[in-house]
C-alpha positions as CSV (number, residue, x, y, z in Angstrom):
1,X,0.0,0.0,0.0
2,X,1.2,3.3,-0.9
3,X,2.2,6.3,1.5
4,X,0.2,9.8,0.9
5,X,3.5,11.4,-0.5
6,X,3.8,8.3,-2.9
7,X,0.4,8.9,-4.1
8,X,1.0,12.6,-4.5
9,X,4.1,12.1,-6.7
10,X,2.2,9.4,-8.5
11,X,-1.3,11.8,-8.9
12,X,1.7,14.6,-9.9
13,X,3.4,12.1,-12.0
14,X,0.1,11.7,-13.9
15,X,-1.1,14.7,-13.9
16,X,2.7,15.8,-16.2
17,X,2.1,12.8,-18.8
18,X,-1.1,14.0,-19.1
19,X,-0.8,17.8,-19.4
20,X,-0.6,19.7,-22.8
21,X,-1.5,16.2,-24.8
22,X,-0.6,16.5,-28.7
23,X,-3.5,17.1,-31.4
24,X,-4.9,14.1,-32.4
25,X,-5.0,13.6,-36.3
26,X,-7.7,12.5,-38.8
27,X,-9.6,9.0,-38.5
28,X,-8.1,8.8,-34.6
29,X,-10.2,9.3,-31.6
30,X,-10.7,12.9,-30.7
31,X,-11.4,13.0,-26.8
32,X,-12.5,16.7,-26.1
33,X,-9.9,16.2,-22.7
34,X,-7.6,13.7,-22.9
35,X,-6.9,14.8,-19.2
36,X,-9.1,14.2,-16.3
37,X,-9.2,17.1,-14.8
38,X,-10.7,19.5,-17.0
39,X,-13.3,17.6,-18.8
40,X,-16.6,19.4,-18.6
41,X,-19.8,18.1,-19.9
42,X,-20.7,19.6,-23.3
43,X,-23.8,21.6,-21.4
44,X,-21.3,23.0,-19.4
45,X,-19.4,24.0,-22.1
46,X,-22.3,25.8,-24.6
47,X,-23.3,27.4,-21.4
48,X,-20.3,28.7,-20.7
49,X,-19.4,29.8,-24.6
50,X,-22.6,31.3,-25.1
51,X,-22.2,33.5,-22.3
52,X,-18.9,34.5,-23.0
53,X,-20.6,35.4,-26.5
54,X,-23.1,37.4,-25.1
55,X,-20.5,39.1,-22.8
56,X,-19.0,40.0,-25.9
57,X,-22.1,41.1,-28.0
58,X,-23.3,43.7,-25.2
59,X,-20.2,45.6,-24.9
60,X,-19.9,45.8,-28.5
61,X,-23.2,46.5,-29.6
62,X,-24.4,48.3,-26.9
63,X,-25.3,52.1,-28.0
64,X,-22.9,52.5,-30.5
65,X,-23.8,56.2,-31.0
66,X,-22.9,56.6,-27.4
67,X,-19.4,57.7,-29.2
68,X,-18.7,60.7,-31.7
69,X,-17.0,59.5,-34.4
70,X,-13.4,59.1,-34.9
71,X,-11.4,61.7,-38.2
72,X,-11.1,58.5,-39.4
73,X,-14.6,57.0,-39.0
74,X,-15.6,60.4,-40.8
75,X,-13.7,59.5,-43.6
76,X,-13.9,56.2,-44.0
77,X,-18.1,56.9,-43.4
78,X,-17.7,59.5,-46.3
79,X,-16.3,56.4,-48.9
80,X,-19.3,54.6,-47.4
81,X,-22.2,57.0,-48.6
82,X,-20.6,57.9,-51.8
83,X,-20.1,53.9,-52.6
84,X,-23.6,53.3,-51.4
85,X,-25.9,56.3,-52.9
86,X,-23.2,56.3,-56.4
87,X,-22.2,53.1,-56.3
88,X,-18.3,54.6,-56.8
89,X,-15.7,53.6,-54.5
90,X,-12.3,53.4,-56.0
91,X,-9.2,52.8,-53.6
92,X,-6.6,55.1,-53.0
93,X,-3.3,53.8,-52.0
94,X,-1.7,57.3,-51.0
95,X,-4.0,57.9,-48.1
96,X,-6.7,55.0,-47.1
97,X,-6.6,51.3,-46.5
98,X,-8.1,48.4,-48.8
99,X,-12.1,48.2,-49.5
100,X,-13.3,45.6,-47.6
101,X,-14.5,47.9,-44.8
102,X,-16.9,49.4,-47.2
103,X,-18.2,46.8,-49.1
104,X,-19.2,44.8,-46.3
105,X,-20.7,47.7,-44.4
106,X,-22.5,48.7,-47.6
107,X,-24.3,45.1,-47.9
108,X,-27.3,46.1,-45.6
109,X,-28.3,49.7,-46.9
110,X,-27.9,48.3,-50.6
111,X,-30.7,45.2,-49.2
112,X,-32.7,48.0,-47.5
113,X,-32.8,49.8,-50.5
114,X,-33.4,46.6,-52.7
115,X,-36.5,45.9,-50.9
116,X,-37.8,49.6,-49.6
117,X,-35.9,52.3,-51.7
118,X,-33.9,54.8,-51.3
119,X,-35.5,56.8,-48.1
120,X,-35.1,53.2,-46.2
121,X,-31.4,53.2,-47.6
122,X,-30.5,56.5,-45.9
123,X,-32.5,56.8,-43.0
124,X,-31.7,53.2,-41.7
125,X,-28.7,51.6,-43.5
126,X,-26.4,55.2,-43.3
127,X,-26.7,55.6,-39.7
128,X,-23.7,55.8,-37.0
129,X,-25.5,52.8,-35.6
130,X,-25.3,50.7,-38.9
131,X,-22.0,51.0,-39.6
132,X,-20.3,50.5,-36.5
133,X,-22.4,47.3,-36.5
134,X,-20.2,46.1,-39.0
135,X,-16.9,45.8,-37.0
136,X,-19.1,45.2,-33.7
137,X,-20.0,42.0,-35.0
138,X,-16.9,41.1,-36.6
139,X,-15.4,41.8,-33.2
140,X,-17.9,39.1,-31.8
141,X,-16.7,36.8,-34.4
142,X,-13.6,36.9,-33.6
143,X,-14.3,35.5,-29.3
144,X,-16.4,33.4,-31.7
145,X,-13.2,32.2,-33.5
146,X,-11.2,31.4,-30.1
147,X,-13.8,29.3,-29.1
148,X,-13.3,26.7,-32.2
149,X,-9.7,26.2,-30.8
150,X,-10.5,23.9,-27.4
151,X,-9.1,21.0,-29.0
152,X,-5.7,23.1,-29.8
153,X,-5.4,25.0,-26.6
154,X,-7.5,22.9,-24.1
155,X,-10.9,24.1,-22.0
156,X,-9.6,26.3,-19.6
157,X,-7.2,28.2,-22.0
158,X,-9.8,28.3,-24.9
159,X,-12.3,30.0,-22.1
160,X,-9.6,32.2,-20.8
161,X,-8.6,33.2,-23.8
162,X,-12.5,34.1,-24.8
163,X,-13.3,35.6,-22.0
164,X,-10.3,37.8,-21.8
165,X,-10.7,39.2,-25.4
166,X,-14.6,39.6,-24.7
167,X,-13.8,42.2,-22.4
168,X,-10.3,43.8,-23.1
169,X,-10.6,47.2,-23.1
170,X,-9.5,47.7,-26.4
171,X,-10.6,44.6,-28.5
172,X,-13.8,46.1,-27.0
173,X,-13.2,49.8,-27.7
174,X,-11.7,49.4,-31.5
175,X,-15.1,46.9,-32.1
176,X,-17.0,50.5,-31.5
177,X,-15.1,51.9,-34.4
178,X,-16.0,51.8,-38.2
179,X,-12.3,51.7,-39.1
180,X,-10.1,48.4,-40.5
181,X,-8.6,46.8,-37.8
182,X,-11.1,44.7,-36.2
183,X,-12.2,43.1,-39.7
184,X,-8.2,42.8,-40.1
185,X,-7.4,40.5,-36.9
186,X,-10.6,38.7,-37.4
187,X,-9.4,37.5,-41.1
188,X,-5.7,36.6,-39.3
189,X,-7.1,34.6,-36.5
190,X,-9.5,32.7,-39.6
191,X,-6.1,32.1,-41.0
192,X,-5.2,30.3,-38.3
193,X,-7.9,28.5,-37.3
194,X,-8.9,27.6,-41.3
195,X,-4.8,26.1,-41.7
196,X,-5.0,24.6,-38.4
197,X,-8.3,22.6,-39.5
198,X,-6.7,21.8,-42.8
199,X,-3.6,19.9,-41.1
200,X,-5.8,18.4,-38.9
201,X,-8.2,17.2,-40.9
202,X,-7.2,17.7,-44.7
203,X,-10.5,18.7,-46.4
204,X,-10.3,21.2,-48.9
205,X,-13.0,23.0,-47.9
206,X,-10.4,24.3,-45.0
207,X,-7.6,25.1,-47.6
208,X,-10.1,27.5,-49.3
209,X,-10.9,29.1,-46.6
210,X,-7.2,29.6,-45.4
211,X,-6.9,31.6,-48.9
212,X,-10.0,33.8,-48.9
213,X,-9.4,34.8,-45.5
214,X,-5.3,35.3,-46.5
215,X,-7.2,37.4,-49.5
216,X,-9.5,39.4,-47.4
217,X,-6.8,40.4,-44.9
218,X,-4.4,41.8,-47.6
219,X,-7.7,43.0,-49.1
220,X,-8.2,45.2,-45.8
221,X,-5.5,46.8,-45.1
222,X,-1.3,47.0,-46.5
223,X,-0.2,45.7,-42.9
224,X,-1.1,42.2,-43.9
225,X,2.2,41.4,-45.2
226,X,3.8,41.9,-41.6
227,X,1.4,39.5,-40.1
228,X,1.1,37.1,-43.0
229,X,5.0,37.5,-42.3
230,X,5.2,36.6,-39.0
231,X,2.7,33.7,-38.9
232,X,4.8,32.0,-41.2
233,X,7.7,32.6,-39.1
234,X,6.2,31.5,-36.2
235,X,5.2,28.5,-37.7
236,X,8.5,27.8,-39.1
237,X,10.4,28.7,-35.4
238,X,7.5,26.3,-34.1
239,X,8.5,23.3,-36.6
240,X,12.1,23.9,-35.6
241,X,11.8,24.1,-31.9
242,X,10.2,21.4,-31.6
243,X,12.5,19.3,-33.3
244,X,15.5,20.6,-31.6
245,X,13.8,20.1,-27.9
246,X,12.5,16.7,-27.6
247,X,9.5,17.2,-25.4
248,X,9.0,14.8,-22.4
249,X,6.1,12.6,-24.1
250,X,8.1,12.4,-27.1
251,X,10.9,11.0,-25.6
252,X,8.7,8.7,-22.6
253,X,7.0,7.6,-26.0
254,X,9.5,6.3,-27.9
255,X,8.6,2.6,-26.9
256,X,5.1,3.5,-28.1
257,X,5.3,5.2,-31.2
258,X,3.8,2.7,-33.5
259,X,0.7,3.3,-31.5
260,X,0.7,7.1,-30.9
261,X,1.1,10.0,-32.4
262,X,4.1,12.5,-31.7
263,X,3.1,16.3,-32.1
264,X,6.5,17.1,-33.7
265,X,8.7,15.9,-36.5
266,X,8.8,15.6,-39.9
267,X,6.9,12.3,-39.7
268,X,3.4,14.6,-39.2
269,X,4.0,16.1,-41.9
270,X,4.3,13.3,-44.1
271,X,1.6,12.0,-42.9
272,X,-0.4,15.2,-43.7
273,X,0.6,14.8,-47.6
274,X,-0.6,11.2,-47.1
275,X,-3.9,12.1,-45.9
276,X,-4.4,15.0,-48.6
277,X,-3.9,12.7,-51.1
278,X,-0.1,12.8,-52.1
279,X,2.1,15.5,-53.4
280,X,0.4,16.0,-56.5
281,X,-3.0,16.5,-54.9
282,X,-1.8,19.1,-52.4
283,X,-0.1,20.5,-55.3
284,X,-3.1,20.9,-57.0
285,X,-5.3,22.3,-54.2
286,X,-2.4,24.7,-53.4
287,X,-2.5,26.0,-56.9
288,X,-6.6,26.5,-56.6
289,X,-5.8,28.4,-53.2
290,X,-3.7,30.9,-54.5
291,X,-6.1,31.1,-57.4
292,X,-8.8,32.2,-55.2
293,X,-6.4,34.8,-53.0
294,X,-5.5,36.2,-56.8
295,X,-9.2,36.4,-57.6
296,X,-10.8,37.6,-54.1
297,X,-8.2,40.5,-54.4
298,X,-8.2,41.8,-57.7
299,X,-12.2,41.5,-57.1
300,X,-11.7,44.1,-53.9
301,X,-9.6,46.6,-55.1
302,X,-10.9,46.8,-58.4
303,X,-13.9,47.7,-57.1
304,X,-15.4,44.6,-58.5
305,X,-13.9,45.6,-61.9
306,X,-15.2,49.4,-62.1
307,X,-11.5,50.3,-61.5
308,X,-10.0,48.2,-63.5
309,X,-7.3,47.6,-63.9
310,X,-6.1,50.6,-62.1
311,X,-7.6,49.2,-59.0
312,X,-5.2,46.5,-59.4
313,X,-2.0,48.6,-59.9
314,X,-2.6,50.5,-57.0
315,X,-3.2,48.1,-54.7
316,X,0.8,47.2,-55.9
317,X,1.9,50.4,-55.1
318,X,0.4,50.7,-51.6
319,X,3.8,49.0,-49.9
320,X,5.4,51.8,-51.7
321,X,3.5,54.4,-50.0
322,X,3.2,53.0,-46.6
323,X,7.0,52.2,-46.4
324,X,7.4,55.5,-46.8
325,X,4.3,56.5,-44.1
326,X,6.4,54.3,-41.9
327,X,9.2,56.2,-41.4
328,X,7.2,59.9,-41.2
329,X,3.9,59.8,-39.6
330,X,2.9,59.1,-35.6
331,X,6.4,58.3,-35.3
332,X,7.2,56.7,-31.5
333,X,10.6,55.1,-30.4
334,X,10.6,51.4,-30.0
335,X,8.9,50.6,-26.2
336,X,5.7,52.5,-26.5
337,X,3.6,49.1,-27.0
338,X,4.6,47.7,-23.5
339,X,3.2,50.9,-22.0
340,X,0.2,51.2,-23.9
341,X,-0.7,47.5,-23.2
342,X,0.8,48.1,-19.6
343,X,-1.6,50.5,-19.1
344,X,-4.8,49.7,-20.9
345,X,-3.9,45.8,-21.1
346,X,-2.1,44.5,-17.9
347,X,-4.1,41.2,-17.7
348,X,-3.5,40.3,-21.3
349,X,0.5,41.4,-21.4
350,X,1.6,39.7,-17.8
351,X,-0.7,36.6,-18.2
352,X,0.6,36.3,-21.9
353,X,4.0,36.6,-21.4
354,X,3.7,33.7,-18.1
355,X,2.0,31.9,-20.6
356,X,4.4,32.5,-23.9
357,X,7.1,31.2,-21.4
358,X,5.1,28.5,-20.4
359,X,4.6,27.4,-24.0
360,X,8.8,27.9,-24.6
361,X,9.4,26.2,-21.2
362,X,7.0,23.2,-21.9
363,X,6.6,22.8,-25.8
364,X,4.4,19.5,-26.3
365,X,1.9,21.6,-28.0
366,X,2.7,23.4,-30.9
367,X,-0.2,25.6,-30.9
368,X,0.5,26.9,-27.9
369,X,4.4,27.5,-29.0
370,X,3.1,29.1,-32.2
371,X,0.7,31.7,-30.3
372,X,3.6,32.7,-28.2
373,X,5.7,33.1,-31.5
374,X,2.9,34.8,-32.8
375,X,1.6,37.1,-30.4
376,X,5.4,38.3,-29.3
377,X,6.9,38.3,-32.9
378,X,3.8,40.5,-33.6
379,X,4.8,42.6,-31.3
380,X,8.4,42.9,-32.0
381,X,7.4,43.5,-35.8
382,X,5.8,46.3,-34.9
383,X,7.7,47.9,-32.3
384,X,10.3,48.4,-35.3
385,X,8.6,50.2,-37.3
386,X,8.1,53.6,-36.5
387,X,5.0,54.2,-37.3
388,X,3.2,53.6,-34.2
389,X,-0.9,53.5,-33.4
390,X,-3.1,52.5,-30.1
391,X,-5.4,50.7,-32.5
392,X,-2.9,48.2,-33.6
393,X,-2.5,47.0,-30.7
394,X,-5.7,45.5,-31.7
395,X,-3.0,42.8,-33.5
396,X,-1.3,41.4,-30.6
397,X,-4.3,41.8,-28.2
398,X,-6.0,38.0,-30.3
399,X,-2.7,36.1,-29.9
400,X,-2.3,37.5,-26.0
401,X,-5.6,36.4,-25.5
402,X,-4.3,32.5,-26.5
403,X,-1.7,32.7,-24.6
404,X,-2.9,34.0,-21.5
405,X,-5.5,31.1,-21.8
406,X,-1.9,29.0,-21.4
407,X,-1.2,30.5,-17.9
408,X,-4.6,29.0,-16.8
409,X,-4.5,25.8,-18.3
410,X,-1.4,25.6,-16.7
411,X,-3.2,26.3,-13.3
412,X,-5.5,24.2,-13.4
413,X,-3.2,21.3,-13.8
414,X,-1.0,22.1,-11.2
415,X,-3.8,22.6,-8.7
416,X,-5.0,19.1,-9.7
417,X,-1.4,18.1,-9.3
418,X,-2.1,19.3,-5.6
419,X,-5.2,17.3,-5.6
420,X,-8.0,20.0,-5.2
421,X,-11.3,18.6,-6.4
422,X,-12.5,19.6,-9.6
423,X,-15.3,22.3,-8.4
424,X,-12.6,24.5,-6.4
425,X,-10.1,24.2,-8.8
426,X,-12.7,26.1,-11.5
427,X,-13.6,28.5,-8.3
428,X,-9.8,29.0,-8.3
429,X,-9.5,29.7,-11.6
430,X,-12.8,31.8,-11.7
431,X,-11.1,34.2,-8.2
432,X,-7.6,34.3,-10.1
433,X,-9.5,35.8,-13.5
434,X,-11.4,38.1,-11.7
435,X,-8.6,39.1,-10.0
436,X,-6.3,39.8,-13.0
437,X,-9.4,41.9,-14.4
438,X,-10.0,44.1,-11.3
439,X,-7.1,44.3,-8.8
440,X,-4.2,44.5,-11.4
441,X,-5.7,46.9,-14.0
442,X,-6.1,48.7,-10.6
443,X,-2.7,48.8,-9.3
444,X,-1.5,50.0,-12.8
445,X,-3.5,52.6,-12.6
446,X,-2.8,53.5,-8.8
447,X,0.8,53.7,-9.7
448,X,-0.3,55.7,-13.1
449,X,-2.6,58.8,-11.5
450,X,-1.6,58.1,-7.6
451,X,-5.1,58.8,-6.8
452,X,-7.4,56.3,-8.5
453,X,-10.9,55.7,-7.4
454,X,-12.4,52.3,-6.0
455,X,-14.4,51.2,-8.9
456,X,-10.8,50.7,-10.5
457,X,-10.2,47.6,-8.6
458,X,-14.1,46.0,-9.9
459,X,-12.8,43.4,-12.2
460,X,-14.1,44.8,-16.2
461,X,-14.7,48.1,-14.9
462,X,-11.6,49.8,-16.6
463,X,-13.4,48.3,-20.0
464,X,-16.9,49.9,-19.0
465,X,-14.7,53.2,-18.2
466,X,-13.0,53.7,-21.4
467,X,-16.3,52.3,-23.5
468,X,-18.7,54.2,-21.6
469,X,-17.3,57.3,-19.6
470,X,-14.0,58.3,-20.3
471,X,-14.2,57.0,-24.2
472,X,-13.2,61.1,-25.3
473,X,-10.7,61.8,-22.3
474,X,-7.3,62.1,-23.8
475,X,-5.3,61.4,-20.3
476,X,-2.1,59.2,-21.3
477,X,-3.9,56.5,-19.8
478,X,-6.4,56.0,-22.2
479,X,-4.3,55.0,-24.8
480,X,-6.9,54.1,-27.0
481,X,-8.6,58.2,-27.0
482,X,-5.8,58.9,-29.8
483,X,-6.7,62.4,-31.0
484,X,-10.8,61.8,-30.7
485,X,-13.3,63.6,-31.5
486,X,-14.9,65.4,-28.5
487,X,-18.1,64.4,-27.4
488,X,-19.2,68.6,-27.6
489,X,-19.0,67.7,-31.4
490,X,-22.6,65.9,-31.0
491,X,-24.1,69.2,-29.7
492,X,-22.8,71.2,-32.3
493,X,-24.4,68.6,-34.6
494,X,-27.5,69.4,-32.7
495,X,-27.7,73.0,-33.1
496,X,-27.1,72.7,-36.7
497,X,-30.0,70.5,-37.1
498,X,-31.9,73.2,-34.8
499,X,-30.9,76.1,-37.1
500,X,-31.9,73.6,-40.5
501,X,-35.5,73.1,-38.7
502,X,-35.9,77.2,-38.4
503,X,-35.1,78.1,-42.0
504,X,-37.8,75.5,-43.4
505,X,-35.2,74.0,-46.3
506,X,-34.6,70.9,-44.4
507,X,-31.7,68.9,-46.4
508,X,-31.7,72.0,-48.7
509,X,-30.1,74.0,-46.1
510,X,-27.0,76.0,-46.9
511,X,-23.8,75.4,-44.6
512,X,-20.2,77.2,-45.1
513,X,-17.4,75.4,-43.2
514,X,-14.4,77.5,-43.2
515,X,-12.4,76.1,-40.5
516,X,-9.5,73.8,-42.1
517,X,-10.2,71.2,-39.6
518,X,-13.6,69.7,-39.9
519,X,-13.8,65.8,-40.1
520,X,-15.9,64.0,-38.8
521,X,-19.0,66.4,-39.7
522,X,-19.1,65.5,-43.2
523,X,-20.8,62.2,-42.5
524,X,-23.1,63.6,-39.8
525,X,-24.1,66.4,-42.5
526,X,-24.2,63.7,-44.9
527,X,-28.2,64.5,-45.7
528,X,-27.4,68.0,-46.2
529,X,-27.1,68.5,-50.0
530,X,-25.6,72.3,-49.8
531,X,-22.2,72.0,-47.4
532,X,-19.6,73.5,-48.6
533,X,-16.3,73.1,-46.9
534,X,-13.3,75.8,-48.3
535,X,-11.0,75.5,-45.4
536,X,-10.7,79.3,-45.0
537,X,-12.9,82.3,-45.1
538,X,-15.0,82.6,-48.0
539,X,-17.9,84.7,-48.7
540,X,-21.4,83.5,-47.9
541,X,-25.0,84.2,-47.5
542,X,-25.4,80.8,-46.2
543,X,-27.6,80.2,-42.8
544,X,-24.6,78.7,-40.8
545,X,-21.3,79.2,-40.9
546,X,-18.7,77.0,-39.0
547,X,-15.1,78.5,-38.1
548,X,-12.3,77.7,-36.1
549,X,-12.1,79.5,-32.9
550,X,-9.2,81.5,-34.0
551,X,-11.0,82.7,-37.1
552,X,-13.3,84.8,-34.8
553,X,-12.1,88.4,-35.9
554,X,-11.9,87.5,-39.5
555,X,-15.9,86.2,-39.6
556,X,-16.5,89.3,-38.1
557,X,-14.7,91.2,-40.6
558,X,-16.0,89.4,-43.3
559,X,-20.0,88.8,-42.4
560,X,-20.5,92.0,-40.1
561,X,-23.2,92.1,-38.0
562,X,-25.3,89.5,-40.4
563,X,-24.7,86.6,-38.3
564,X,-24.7,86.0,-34.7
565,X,-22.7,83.2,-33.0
566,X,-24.5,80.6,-31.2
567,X,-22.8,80.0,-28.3
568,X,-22.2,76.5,-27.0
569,X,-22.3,76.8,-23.4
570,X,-19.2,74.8,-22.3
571,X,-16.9,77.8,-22.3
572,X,-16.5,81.8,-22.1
573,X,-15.3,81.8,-25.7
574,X,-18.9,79.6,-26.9
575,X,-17.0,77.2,-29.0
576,X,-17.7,73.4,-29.4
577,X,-14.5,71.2,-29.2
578,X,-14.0,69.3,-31.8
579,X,-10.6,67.4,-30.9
580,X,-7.9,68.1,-28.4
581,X,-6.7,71.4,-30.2
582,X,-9.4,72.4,-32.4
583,X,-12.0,74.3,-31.5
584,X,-15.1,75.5,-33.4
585,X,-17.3,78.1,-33.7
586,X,-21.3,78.2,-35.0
587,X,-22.6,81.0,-36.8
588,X,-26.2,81.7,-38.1
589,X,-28.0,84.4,-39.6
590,X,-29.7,86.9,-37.0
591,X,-33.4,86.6,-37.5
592,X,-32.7,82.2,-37.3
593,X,-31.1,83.0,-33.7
594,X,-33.7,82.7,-31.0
């Protein structure tokens, strides 16, 4: 009979075979846990995803007009209506990312207007609301997307990993905005999760997909060739590693490996070609995948051959332009990354690194090595160019997410290693993910303003603050409020709407905008068929003027005492902020003031 110490080391001893098992391949059992200790019924498990899901919807669809749009929303809203009403979009490579943002946002006014005409069109499909739908779901899609990987990552991790993305402050706060980046790391994680399905299981149907997403990100935006790069590196490194550093159950499996199957070697491979059908087959369905990337592409950008083929010969030249955009706009030094993800993303960078090392330390499965590889090449990449953005730290907040689902698979193992029954090894892991949301977003923020507030240390609230409160503030430490427009801006919308009612023209009425900065109010004077925007004083007889707050003594100049300013209320000087910087004033004609 055994001693309680022997039957720890042997529970211990177990509990190591068993922990991080390889991928099982096609026509071989597929256990949903080849370890005991997470298994969870498949209730459990729908119930668990679905509410992760809905997690996830509520943030990103809850009152997504809440939020003024972004400059870029404004412009990127302003391709929208002209591609929608005109039906002409044609891409730009000096200045704007690829078209997929626009086509796919323009699907549901075109159906409105297909089946109720153009009022329906405009007054329900070219709304703030609509739009922003578009990423909001695709941000959904994407938690969607990290739940299809249990079998690569195991329970705990794959539900970590959701769960964490659902409500990272960013992942959450870019989903808001009708700009690229969340359709972009949606179509790299289907990448991943379409080519991991093909070597698993081989069907074509998985191959296809790998290309069309591989088209639609380079269809998105001119970044793609930086994370197309470093997937493949990452895969490669993975390969490599793992044949360099014979994991533990490779080499306690030699005796078996007739019977079982090793996660690394060229022998996998091999056995993939086998199951595709030989070399020539792969061949064959290689040749049709890169077929379809050609196709899907040259269908985007030459706006479904309208441009064509200049559409085509742009989209070439966009690596020309942004190399050189690299090196001269929102230049940074090299570290800014860590802080921003320091600040706005503590649980995703100091769980994901524990976990990256985790997956270096312990590399019996290679999915876990390859997130690692991916998420902190990603980062690297990056932080050498630089050109440097909040929002794309959208890219490594995904692969963060996997591997901070590591850390807690890892967890959970060791605390069955202890011998902790099941249920309070999930409470366990349930305490320790609340307290990575709550407690460490709010030490970093203690040590950030000194004198944070309570509600900090509430695990999700710093998401609900920078969604919901604080989502214009531009303090350092919301990393994500990069130059936004001011939530004043909505008022000023307001009272030009007011003004529009009194003069009894409705859409017909005349606006002059002659403040250089303007954007985002063309798309919320979309409906207005008389705006005209010079960028510096012009005459006018119009019924509302809009200047910049220090073009005050030259409207006076100019107009005289025809106009009247409306003040705003939020200052002495009655202007409306627009962004930090840039302040407007609103001008109307003296018998519309009241």
């Amino acid at each position: 009979m055994g001693t309680g110490s022997t039957k720890s080391r042997n529970v211990k001893q177990r509990v190591h075979r068993e922990r991080w098992p390889p991928n099982p391949g096609r026509g071989e059992a597929q256990p949903v846990e080849t370890s005991g200790g997470t298994e969870i019924s498949e209730r459990t498990w729908r119930i668990a995803s679905l509410l992760i899901l809905v997690v996830a919807a509520v943030l990103r669809i809850y009152n997504l007009n809440l939020v003024p749009l972004h400059h870029d929303e404004g412009v990127n809203g302003n391709f929208l209506v002209r591609l929608v009403r005109e039906g002409v979009y044609h891409y730009d490579p000096a200045n704007y990312h690829g078209p997929t943002l626009y086509y796919f946002a323009a699907i549901f006014p075109w159906i409105l207007r297909f089946l109720f005409g153009p009022h329906a069109q405009n007054t329900y499909g070219l709304t703030t609301i609509a739009i922003r739908l578009v990423p909001a779901l695709f941000g959904v899609a994407t938690v969607g997307l990290v739940l299809t990987l249990r079998q690569n990552l195991g329970t705990i991790a794959t539900l970590s990993a959701a769960f964490l993305l659902a409500i990272s402050p960013g992942a959450v706060y870019l989903s808001r905005y009708f700009i690229h980046e969340t359709l972009f790391v949606f179509f790299t994680l289907s990448i991943v999760v379409a080519g991991l399905k093909y070597f698993e299981d081989s069907h074509p149907i998985y191959l296809i997909l790998t290309a069309v997403s591989t088209a639609l990100l380079f269809a998105t935006k001119e970044t793609a060739i930086i994370s197309a790069g470093v997937l493949v590196i990452a895969l490669l490194l993975t390969h490599l590693y793992r044949r360099l550093m014979k994991s533990p159950a490779k080499v306690r499996g030699q005796g078996r490996k007739k019977k079982g199957r090793s996660d690394s070697g060229g022998g996998e491979y091999r056995k993939f070609v086998e199951r595709v059908g030989g070399p020539t087959k792969l061949t064959v369905w290689i040749a049709v995948g890169l077929a379809l990337f050609i196709a899907v592409n040259v269908l985007f950008y030459s706006s479904f051959f309208t441009n064509y083929p200049k559409g085509v010969s742009d989209a070439l030249k966009t690596f020309q332009f942004w190399t050189k955009t690299g090196k001269e706009a929102h230049v940074h030094p090299f570290v800014p990354y860590i802080g921003w993800l320091l600040l706005q993303e503590s649980p995703l960078l100091i769980l994901g690194a524990m976990g990256a090392i985790l997956a270096v330390v312990q590399p019996t499965r290679s999915f876990a090595l390859f997130s690692a590889l991916w998420a902190f090449g990603l980062l690297a990449a990056y932080s050498l160019i630089a050109y440097k953005t909040p929002w794309l730290s959208l890219n490594f907040i995904v692969p963060l997410a996997l591997t901070s689902g590591i850390t807690f698979e890892w967890l959970y193992q060791e605390l069955e290693s202890w011998e902790m029954v099941k249920r309070k090894r999930w409470y366990a892991i349930g305490f320790v993910l609340l307290l990575a949301t709550g407690v460490l977003p709010g030490l970093v923020r203690a040590f950030e303003q000194k004198n944070p507030h309570w509600k900090t240390l509430i695990p999700g609230y710093q998401t609900i603050d920078l969604n919901f409160i604080n989502y214009d503030n531009d303090n350092r430490y919301y990393v994500y409020v990069y130059a936004h427009t001011r939530r004043e801006t909505l008022k000023l919308v307001d009272e030009i709407n007011r003004i529009a009612q009194r003069t009894h023209e409705g859409d017909a009425t005349g606006i002059t905008i002659v403040s250089a900065d303007y954007w985002p109010l063309p798309w919320y004077l979309r409906d207005y068929n008389r705006v005209g925007y010079y960028g510096r004083i012009s005459p006018s007889n119009e019924p509302i003027i809009i200047a910049s707050e220090g073009q005050a003594a030259e409207v006076q100049a100019t107009y005289g005492d025809r106009y009247q300013q409306v003040q705003s209320g939020f200052n002495t000087a009655g202007s409306f902020s627009l962004r930090p910087g840039v302040d407007l004033l609103l001008y109307t004609r003296r018998e519309l003031v009241r």
